[in-house]
N, CA, C and O atoms as a GROMACS GRO file, in nm:
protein
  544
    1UNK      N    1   0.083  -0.120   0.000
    1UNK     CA    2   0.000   0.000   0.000
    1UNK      C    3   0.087   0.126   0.000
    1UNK      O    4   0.035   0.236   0.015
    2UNK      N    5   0.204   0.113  -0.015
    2UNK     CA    6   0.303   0.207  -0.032
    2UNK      C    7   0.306   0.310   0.068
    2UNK      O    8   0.330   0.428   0.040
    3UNK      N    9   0.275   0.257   0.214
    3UNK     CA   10   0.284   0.374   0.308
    3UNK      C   11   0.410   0.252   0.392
    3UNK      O   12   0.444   0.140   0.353
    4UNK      N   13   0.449   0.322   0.509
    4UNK     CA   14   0.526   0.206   0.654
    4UNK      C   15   0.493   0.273   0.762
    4UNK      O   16   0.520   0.392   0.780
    5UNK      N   17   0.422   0.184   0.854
    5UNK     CA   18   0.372   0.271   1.007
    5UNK      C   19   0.553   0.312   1.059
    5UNK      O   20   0.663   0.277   1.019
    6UNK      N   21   0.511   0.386   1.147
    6UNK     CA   22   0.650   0.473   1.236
    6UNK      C   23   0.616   0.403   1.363
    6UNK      O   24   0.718   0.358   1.415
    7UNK      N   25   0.504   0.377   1.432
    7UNK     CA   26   0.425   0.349   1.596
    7UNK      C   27   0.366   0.232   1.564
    7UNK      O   28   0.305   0.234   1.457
    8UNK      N   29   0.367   0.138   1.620
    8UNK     CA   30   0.282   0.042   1.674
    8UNK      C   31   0.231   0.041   1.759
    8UNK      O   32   0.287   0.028   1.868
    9UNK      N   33   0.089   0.058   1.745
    9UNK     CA   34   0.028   0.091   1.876
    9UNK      C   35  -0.059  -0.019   1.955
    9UNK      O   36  -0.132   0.010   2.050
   10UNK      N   37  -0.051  -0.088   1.928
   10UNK     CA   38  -0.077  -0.233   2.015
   10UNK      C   39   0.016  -0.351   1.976
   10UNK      O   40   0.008  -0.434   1.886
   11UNK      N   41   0.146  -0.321   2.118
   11UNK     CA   42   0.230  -0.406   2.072
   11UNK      C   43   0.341  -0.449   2.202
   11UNK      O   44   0.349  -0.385   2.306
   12UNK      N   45   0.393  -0.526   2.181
   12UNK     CA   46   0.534  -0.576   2.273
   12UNK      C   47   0.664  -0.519   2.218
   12UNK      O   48   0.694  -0.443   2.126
   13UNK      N   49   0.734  -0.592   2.320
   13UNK     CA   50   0.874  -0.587   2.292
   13UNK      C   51   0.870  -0.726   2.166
   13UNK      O   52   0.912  -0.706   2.052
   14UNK      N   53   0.820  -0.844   2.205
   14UNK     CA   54   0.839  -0.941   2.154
   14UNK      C   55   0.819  -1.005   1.977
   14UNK      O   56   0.870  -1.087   1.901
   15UNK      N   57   0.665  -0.863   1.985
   15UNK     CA   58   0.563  -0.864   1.834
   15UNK      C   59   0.552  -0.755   1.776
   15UNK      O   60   0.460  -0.742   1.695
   16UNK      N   61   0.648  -0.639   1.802
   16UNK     CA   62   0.604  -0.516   1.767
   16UNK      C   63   0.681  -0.518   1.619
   16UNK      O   64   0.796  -0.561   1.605
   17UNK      N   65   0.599  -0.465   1.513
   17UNK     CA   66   0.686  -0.482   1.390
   17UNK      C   67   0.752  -0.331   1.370
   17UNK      O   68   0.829  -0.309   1.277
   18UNK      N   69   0.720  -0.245   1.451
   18UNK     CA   70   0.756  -0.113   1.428
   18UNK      C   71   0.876  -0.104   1.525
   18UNK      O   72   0.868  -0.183   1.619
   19UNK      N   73   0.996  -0.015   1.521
   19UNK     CA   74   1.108   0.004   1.624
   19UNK      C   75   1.027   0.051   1.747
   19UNK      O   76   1.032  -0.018   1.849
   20UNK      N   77   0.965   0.146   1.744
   20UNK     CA   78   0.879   0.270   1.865
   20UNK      C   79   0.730   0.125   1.839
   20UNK      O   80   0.689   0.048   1.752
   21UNK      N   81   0.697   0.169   2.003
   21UNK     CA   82   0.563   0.084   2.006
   21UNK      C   83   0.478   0.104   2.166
   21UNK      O   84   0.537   0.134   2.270
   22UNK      N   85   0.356   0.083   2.156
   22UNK     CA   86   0.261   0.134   2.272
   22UNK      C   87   0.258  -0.003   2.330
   22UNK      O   88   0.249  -0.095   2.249
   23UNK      N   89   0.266  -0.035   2.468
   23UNK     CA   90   0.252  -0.136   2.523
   23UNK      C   91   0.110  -0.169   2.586
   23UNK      O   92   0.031  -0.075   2.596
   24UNK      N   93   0.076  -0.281   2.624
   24UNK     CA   94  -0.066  -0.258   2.724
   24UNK      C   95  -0.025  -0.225   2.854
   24UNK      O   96  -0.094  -0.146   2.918
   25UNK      N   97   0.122  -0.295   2.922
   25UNK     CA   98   0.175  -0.241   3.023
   25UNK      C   99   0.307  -0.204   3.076
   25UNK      O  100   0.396  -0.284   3.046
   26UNK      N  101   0.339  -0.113   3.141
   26UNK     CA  102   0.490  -0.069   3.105
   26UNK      C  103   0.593  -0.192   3.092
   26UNK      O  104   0.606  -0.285   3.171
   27UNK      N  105   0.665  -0.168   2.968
   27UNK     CA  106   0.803  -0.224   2.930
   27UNK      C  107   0.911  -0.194   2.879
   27UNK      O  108   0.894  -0.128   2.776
   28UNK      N  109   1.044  -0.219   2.910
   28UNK     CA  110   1.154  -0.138   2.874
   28UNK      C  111   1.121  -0.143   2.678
   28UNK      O  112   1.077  -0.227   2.600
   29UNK      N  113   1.165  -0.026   2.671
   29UNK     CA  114   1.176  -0.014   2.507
   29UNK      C  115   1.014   0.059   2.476
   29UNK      O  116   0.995   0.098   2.361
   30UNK      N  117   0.957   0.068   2.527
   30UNK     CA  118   0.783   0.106   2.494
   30UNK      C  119   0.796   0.237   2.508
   30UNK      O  120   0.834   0.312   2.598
   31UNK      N  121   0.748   0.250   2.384
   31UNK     CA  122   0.722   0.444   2.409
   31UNK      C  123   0.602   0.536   2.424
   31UNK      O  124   0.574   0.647   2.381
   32UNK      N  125   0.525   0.421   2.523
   32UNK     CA  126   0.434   0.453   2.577
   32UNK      C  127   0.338   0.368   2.669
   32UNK      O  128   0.385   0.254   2.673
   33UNK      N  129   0.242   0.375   2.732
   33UNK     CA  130   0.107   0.263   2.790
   33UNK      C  131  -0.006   0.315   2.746
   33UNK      O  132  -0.041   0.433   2.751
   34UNK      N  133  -0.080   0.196   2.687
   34UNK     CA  134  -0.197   0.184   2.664
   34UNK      C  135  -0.215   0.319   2.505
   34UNK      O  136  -0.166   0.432   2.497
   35UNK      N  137  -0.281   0.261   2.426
   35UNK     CA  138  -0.278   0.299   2.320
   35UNK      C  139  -0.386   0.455   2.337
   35UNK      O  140  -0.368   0.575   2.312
   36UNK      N  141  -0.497   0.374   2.393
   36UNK     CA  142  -0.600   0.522   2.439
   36UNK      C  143  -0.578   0.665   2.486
   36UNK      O  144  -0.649   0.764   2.468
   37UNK      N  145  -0.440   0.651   2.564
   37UNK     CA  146  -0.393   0.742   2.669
   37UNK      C  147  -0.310   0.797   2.589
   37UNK      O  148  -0.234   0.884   2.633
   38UNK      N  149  -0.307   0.764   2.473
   38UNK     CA  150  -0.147   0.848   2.388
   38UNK      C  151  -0.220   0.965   2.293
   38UNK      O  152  -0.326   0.941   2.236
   39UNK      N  153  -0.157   1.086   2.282
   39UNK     CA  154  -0.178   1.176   2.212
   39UNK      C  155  -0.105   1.120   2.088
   39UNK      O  156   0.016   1.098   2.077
   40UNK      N  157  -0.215   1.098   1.981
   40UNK     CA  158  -0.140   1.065   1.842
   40UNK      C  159  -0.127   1.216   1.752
   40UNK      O  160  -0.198   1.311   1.720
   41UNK      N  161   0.014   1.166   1.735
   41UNK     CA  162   0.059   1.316   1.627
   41UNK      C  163   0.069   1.311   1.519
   41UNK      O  164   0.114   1.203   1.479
   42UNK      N  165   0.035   1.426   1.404
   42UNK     CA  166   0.021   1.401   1.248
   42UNK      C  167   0.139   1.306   1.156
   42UNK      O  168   0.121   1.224   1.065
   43UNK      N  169   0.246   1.347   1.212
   43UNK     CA  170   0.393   1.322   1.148
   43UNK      C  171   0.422   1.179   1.160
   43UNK      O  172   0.519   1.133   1.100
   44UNK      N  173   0.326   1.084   1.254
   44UNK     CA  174   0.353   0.955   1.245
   44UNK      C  175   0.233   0.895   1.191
   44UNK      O  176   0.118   0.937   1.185
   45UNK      N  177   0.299   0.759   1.142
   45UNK     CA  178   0.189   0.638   1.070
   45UNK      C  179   0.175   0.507   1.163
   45UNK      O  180   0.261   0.420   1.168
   46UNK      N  181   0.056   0.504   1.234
   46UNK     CA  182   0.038   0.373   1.307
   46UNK      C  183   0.005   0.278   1.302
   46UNK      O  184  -0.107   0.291   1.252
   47UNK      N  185   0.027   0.141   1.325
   47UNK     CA  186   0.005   0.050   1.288
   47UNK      C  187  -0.072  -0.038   1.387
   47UNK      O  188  -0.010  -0.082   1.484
   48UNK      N  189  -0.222  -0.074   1.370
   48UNK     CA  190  -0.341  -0.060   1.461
   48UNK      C  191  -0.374  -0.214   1.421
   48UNK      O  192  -0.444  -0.236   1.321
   49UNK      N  193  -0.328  -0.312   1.493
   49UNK     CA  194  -0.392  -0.466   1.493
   49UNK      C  195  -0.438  -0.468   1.647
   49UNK      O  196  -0.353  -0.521   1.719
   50UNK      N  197  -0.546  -0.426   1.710
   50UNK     CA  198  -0.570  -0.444   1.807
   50UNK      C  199  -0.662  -0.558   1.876
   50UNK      O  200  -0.739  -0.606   1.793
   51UNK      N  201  -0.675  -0.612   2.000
   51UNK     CA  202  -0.770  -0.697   1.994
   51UNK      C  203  -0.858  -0.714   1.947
   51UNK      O  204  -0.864  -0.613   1.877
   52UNK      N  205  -0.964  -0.783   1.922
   52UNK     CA  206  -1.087  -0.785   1.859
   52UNK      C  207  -1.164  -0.693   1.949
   52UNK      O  208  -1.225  -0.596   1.905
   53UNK      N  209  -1.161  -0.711   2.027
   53UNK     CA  210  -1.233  -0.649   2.157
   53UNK      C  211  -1.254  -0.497   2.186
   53UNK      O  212  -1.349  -0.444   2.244
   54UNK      N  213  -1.149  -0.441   2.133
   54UNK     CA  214  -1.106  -0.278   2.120
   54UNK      C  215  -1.073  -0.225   1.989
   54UNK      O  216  -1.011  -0.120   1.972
   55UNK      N  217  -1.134  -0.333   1.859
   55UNK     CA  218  -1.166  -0.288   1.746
   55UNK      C  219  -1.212  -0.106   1.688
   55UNK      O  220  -1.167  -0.020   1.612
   56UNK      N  221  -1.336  -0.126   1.790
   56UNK     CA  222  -1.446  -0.028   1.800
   56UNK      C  223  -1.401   0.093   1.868
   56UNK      O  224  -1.463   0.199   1.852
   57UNK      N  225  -1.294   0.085   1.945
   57UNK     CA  226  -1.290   0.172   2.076
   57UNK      C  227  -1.141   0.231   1.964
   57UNK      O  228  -1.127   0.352   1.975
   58UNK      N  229  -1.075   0.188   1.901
   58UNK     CA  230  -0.977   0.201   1.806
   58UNK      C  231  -1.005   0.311   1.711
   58UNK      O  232  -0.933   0.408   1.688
   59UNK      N  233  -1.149   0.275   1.643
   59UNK     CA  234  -1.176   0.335   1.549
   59UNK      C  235  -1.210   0.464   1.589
   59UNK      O  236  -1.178   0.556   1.513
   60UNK      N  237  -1.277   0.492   1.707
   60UNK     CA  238  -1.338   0.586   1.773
   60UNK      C  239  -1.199   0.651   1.807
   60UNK      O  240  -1.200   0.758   1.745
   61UNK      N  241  -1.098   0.641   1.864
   61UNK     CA  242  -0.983   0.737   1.865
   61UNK      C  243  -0.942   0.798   1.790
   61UNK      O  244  -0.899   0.912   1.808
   62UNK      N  245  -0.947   0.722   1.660
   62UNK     CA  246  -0.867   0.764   1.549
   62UNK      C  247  -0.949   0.892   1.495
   62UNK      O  248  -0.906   1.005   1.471
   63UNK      N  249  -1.062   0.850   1.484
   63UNK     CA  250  -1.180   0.902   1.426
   63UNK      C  251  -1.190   1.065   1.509
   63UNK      O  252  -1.240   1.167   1.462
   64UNK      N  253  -1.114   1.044   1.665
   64UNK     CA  254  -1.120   1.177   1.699
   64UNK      C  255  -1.008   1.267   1.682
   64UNK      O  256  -0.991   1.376   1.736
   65UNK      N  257  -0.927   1.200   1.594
   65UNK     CA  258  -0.764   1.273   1.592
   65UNK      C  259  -0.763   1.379   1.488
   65UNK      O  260  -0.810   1.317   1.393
   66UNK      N  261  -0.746   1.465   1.458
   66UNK     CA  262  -0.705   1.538   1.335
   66UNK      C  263  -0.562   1.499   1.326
   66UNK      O  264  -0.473   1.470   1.407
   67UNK      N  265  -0.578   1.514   1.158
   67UNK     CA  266  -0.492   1.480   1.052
   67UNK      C  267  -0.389   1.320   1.130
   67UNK      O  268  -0.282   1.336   1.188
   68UNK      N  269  -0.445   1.205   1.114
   68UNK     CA  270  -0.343   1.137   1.143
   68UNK      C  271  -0.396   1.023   1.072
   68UNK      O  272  -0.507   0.991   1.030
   69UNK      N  273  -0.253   0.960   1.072
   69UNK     CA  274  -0.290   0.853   0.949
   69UNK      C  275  -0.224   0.690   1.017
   69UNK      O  276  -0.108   0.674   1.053
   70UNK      N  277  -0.316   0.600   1.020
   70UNK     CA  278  -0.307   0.427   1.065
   70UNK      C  279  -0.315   0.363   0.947
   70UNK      O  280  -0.356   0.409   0.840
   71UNK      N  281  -0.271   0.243   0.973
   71UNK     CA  282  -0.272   0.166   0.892
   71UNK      C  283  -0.369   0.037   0.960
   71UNK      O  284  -0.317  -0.029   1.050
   72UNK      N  285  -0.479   0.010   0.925
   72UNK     CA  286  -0.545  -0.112   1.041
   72UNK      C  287  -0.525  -0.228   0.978
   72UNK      O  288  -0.499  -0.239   0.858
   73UNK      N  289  -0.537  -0.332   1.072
   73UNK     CA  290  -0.522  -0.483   1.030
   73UNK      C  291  -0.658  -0.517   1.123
   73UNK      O  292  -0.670  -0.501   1.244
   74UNK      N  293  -0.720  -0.550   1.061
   74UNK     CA  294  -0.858  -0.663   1.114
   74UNK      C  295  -0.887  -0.731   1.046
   74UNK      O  296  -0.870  -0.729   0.924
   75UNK      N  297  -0.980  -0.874   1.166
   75UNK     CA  298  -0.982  -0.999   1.109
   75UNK      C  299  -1.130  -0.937   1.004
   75UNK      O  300  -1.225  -0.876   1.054
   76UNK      N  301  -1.121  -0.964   0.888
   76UNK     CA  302  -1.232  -0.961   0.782
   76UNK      C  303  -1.350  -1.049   0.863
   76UNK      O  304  -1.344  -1.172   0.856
   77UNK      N  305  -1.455  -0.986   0.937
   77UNK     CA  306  -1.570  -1.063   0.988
   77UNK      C  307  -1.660  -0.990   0.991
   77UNK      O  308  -1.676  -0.936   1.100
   78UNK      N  309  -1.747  -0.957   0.891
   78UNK     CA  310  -1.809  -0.836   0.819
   78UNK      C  311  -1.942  -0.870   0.877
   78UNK      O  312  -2.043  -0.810   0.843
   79UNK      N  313  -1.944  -0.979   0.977
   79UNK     CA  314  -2.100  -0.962   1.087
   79UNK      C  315  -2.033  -0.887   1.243
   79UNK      O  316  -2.105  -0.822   1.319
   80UNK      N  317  -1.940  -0.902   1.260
   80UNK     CA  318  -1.923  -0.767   1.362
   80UNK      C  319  -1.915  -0.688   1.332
   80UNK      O  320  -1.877  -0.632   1.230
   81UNK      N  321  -1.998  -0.644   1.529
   81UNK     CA  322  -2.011  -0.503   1.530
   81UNK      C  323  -1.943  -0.395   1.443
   81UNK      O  324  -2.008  -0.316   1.374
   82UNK      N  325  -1.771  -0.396   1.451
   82UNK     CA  326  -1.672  -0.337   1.412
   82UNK      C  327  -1.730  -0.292   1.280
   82UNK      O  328  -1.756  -0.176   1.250
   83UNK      N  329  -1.747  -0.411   1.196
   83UNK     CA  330  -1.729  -0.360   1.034
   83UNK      C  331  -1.850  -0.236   0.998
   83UNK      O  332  -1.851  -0.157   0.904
   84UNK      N  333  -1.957  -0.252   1.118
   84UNK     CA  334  -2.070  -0.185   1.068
   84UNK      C  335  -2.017  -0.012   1.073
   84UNK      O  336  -2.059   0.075   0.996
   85UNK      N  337  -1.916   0.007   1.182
   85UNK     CA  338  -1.856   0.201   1.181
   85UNK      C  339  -1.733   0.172   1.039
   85UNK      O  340  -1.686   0.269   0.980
   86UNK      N  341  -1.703   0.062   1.010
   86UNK     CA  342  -1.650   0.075   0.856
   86UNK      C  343  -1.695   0.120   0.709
   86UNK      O  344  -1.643   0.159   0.605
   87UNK      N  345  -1.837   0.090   0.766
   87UNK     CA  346  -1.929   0.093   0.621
   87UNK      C  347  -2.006   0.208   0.624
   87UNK      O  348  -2.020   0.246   0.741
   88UNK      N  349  -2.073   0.294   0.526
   88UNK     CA  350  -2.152   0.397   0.524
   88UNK      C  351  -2.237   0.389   0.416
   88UNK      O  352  -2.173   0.377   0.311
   89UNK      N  353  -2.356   0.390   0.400
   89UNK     CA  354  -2.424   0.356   0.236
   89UNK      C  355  -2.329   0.262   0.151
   89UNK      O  356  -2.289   0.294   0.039
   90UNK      N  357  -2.301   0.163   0.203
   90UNK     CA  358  -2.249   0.056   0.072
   90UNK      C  359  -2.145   0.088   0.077
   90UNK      O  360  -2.083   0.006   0.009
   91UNK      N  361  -2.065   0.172   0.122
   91UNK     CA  362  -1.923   0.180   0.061
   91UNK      C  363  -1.818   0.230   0.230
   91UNK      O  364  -1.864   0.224   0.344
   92UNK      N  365  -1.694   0.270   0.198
   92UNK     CA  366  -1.602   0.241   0.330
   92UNK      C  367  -1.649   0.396   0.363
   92UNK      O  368  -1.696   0.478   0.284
   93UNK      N  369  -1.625   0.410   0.488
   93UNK     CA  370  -1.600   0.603   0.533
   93UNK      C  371  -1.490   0.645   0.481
   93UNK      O  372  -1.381   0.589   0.473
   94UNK      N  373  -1.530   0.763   0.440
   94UNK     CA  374  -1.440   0.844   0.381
   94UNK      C  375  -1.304   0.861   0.419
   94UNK      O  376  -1.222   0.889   0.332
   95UNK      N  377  -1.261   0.844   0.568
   95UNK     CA  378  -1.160   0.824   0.604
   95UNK      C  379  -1.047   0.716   0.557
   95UNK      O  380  -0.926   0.735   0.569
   96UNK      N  381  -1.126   0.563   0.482
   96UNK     CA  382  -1.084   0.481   0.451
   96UNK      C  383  -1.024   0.498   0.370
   96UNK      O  384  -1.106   0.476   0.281
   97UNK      N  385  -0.875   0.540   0.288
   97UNK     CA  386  -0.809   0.562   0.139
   97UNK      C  387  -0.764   0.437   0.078
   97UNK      O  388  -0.781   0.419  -0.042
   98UNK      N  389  -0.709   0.351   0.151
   98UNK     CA  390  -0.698   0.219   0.051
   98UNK      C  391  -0.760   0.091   0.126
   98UNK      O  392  -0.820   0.106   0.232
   99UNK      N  393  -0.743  -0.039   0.065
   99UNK     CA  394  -0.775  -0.111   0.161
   99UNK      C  395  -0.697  -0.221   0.037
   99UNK      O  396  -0.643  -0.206  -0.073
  100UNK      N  397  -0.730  -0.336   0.128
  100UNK     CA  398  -0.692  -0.501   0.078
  100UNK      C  399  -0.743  -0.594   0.140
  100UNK      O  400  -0.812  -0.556   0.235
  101UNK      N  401  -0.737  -0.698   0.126
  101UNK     CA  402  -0.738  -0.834   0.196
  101UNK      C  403  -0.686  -0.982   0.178
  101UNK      O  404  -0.685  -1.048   0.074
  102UNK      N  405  -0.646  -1.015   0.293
  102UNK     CA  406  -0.546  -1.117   0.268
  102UNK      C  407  -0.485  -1.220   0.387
  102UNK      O  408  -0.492  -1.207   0.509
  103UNK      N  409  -0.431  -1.311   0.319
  103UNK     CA  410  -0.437  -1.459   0.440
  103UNK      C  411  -0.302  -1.473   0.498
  103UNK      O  412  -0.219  -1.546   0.445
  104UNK      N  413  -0.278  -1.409   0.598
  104UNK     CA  414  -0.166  -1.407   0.647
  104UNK      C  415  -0.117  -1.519   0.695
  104UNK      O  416  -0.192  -1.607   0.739
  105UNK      N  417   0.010  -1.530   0.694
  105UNK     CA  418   0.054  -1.656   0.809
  105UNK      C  419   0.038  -1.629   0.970
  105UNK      O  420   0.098  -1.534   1.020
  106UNK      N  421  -0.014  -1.686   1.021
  106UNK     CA  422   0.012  -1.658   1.173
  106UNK      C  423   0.128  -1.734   1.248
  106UNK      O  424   0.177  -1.823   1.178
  107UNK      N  425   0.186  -1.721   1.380
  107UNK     CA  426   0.298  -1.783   1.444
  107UNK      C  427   0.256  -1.804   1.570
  107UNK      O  428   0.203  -1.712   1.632
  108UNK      N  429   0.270  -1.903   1.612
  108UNK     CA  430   0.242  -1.903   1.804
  108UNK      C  431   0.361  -1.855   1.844
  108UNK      O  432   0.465  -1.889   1.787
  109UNK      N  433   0.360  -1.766   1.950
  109UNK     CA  434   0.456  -1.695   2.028
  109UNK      C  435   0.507  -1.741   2.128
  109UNK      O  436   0.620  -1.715   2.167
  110UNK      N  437   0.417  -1.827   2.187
  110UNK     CA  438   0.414  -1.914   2.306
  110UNK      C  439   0.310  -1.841   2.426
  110UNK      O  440   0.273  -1.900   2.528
  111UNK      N  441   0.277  -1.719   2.394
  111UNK     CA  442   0.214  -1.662   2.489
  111UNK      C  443   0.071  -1.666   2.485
  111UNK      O  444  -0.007  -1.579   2.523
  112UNK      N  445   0.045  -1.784   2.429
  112UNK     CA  446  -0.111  -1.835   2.498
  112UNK      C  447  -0.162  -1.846   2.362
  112UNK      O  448  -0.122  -1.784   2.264
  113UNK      N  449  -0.282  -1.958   2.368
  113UNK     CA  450  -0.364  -1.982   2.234
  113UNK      C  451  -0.421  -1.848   2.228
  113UNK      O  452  -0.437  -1.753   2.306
  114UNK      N  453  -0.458  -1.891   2.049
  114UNK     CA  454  -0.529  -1.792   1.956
  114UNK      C  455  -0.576  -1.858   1.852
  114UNK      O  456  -0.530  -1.955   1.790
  115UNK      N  457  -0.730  -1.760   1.834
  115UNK     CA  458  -0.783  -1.840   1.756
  115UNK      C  459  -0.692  -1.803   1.636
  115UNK      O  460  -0.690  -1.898   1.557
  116UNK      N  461  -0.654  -1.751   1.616
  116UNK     CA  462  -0.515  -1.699   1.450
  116UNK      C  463  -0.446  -1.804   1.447
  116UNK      O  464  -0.448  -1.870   1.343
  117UNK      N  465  -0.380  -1.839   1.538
  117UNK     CA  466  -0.294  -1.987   1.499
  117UNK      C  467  -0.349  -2.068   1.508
  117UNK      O  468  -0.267  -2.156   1.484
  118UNK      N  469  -0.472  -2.132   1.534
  118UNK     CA  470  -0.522  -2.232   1.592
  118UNK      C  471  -0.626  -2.274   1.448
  118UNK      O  472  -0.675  -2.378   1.403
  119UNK      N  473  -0.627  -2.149   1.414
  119UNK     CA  474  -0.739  -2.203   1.247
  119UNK      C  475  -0.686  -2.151   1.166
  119UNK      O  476  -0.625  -2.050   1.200
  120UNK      N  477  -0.682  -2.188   1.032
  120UNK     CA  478  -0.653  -2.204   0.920
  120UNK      C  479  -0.725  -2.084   0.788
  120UNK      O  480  -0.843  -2.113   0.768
  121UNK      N  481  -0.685  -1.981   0.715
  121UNK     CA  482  -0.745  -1.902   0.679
  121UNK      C  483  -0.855  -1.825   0.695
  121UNK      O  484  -0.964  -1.812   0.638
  122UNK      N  485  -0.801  -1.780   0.784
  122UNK     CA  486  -0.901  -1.634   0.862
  122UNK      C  487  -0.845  -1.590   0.697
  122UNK      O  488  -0.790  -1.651   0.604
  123UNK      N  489  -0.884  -1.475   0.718
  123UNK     CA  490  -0.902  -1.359   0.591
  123UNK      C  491  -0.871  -1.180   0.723
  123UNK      O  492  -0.945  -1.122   0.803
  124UNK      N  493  -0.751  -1.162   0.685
  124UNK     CA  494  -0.784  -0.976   0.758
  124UNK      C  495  -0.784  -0.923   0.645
  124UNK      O  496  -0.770  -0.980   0.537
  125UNK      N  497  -0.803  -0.778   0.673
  125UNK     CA  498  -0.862  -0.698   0.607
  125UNK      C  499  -0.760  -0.556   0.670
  125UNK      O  500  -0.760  -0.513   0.785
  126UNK      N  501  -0.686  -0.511   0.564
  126UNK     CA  502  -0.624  -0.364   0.586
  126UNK      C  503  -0.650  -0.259   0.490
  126UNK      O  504  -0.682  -0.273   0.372
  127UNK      N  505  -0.632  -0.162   0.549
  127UNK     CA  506  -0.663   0.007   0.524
  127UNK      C  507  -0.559   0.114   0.540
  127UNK      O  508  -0.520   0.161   0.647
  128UNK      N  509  -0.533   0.135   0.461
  128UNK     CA  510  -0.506   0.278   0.541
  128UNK      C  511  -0.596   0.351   0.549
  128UNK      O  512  -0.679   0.362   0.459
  129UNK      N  513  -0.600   0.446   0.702
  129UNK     CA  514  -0.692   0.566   0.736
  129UNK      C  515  -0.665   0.644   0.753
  129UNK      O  516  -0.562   0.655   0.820
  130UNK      N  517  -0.723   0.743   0.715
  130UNK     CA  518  -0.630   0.911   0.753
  130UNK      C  519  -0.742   1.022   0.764
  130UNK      O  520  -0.807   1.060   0.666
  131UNK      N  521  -0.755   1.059   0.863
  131UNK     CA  522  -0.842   1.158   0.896
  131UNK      C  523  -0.793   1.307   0.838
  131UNK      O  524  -0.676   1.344   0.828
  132UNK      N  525  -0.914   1.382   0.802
  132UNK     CA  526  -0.852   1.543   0.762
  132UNK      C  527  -0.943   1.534   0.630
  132UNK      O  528  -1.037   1.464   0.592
  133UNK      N  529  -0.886   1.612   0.592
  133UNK     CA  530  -0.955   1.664   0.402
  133UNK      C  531  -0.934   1.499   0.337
  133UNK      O  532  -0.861   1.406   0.370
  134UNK      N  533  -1.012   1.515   0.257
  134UNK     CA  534  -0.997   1.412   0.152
  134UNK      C  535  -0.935   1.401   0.079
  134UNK      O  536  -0.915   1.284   0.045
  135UNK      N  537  -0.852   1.528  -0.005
  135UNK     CA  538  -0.730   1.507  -0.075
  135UNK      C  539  -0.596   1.520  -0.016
  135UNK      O  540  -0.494   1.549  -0.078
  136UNK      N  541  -0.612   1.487   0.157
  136UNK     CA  542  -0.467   1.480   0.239
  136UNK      C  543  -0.437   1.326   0.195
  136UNK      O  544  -0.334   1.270   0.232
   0.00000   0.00000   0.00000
């Protein structure tokens, strides 16, 4: 999609694909806690795979940021809640500028089952989002 997040904002030391990354709880190397509590700034690109659980609560941050731009990864499950603040008359919110979808490999980490490793072609679904004017 020809962008690269700068922040990972739901991430470890262990899984973070970005250098800089938001932890859920303090850890050396984290350049920050808890993704909610962080003032996101224009000049960075984040990279937003968050639980399923805080899908919604994700979108709603972003959605209150001026000018900032994520990159999301969600599992493609277009009967949750989630997908329904994705969609607007048939088509993505305007915020949405690209998207894709696709079958990633998953890895066990060791840090506890998931349904991602545990089944066999999920389908996610990425975007980039960028709040502001439409031709930002």
């Amino acid at each position: 999609m020809n962008i690269r997040p700068t922040v990972d904002g739901f991430a470890s030391s262990s899984n973070a694909v970005c250098e800089r990354f938001f932890s859920k709880w303090p850890q050396i190397n984290s350049s920050g806690v808890n993704f909610f509590a962080q003032q996101l700034q224009p000049h960075e690109v984040y990279y937003c795979c968050p639980p399923v659980k805080d899908i919604g609560h994700t979108l709603n941050k972003l959605q209150a940021c001026s000018h900032v731009t994520a990159i999301l990864a969600f599992p493609l499950w277009t009967g949750h809640v989630y997908w329904g603040m994705l969609r607007q008359a048939g088509d993505y919110i305007p915020q949405i500028r690209q998207w894709m979808m696709q079958e990633p490999a998953f890895f066990d980490t060791g840090a506890g089952s998931s349904l991602f490793t545990r089944r066999k072609g999920i389908q996610m679904w990425y975007a980039v989002f960028r709040t502001g004017t439409i031709g930002s």
